[in-house]
C-alpha positions in Angstrom: 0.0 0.0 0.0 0.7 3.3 -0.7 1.4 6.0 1.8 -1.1 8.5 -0.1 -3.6 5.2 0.0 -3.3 5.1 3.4 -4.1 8.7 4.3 -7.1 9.0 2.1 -8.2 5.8 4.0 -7.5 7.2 6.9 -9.2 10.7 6.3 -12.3 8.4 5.0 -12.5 6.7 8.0 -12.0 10.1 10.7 -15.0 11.3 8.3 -17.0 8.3 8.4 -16.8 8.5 12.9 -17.1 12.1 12.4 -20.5 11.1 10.5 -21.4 8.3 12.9 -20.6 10.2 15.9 -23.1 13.4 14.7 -26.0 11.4 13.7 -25.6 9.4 16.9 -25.7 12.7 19.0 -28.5 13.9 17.3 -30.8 10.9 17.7 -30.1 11.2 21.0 -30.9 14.6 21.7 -34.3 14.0 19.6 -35.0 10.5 21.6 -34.7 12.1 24.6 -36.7 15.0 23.7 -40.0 13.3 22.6 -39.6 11.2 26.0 -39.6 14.2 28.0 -42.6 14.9 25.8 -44.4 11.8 26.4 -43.7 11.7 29.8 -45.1 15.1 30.5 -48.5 14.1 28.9 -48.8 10.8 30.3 -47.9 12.2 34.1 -51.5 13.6 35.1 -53.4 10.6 33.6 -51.2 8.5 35.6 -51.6 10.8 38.8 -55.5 10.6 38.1 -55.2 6.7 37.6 -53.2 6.4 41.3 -55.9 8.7 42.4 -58.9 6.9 41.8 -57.4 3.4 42.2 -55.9 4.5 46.1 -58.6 6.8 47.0 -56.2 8.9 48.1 -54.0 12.0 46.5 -50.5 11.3 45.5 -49.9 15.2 45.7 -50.6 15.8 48.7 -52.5 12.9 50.6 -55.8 13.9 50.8 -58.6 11.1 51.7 -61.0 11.0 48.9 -64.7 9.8 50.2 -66.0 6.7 49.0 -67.7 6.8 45.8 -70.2 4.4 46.4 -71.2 5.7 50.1 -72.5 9.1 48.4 -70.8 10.8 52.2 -69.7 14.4 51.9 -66.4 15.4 52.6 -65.8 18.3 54.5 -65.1 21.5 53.0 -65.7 19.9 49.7 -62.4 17.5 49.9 -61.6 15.0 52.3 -59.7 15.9 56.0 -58.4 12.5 56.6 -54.9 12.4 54.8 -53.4 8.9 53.9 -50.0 7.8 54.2 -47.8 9.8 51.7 -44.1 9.8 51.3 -44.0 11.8 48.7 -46.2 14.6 50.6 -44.6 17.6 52.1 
């Protein structure tokens, strides 16, 4: 091999990562992107979903009253709170 074949090979290849690298970096950005996206409409129908299915809100804690026993919650929400780690 020539020394002028190697350096063209070589310069093919540095382009070729170059190329890989770029489109790679881009993908990523753009992945992450529409996750963030699809995360932040998917996060209050899951909060709604926990909601309902504990009775309880993940926010903050607050009892909601049962559904079925038609009782009125104080103040239009429920005092009792439930056990919350995530409430401040």
């Amino acid at each position: 091999m020539t020394p002028s074949l190697l350096a063209a090979l070589a310069g093919g290849l540095a382009v070729l990562l170059l190329v890989c690298l770029v489109a790679y970096a881009t993908g990523r950005r753009r992945g992450i992107a529409a996750g963030r996206g699809a995360a932040l409409a998917e996060a209050p129908v899951d909060l709604r979903c926990r909601a309902l299915e504990s009775g309880c809100c993940p926010v903050c804690g607050t009892r909601f009253p049962a559904a079925d026993t038609g009782d009125a919650p104080p103040d239009g929400l429920g005092s009792e709170t439930c056990y919350n780690p995530g409430a401040r």
